[in-house]
C-alpha positions as CSV (number, residue, x, y, z in Angstrom):
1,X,62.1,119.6,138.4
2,X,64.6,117.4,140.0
3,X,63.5,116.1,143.2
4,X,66.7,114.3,144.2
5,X,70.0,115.6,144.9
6,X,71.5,119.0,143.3
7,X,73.5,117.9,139.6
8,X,76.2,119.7,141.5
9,X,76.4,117.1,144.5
10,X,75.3,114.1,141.7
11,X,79.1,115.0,139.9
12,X,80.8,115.3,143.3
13,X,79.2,111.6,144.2
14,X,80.7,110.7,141.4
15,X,84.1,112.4,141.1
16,X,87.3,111.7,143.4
17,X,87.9,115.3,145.8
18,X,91.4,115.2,144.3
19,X,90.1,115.2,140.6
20,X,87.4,118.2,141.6
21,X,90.5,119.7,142.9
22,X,92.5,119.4,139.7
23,X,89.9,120.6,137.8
24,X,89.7,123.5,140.2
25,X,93.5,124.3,139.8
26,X,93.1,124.1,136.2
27,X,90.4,126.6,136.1
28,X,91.7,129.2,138.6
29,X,88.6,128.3,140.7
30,X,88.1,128.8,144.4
31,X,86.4,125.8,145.9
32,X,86.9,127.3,149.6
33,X,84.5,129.9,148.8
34,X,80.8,129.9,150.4
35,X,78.0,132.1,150.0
Protein backbone atom coordinates (compact mmCIF):
# COMPACT_ATOMS: atom_id res chain seq x y z
CA UNK A 1 0.00 0.00 0.00
CA UNK A 2 1.14 3.36 -0.83
CA UNK A 3 1.80 5.44 1.98
CA UNK A 4 2.66 8.66 0.24
CA UNK A 5 0.63 10.83 -1.89
CA UNK A 6 -2.46 9.46 -4.11
CA UNK A 7 -0.96 8.36 -8.00
CA UNK A 8 -3.63 10.79 -8.91
CA UNK A 9 -1.91 13.93 -7.09
CA UNK A 10 1.78 12.18 -7.99
CA UNK A 11 0.69 12.86 -12.10
CA UNK A 12 -0.80 16.28 -11.20
CA UNK A 13 2.79 17.07 -9.42
CA UNK A 14 4.11 16.29 -12.32
CA UNK A 15 1.87 17.51 -15.18
CA UNK A 16 1.35 21.35 -16.16
CA UNK A 17 -2.76 22.43 -15.16
CA UNK A 18 -3.01 23.46 -18.80
CA UNK A 19 -1.80 19.99 -20.17
CA UNK A 20 -4.38 18.19 -17.45
CA UNK A 21 -6.74 20.48 -19.08
CA UNK A 22 -6.08 19.40 -22.62
CA UNK A 23 -6.19 16.06 -21.82
CA UNK A 24 -9.50 16.79 -20.18
CA UNK A 25 -10.89 18.56 -23.38
CA UNK A 26 -9.75 15.74 -25.36
CA UNK A 27 -11.62 13.29 -23.33
CA UNK A 28 -14.88 15.06 -22.77
CA UNK A 29 -13.94 14.98 -19.04
CA UNK A 30 -15.26 17.27 -16.34
CA UNK A 31 -12.51 18.28 -13.97
CA UNK A 32 -14.89 20.77 -12.02
CA UNK A 33 -16.77 17.92 -10.73
CA UNK A 34 -16.40 16.88 -6.84
CA UNK A 35 -17.86 14.17 -5.01
Amino acid sequence: MNTGKLVFAQVMDFLPLHEFRKCVKRYQGNYKVKD
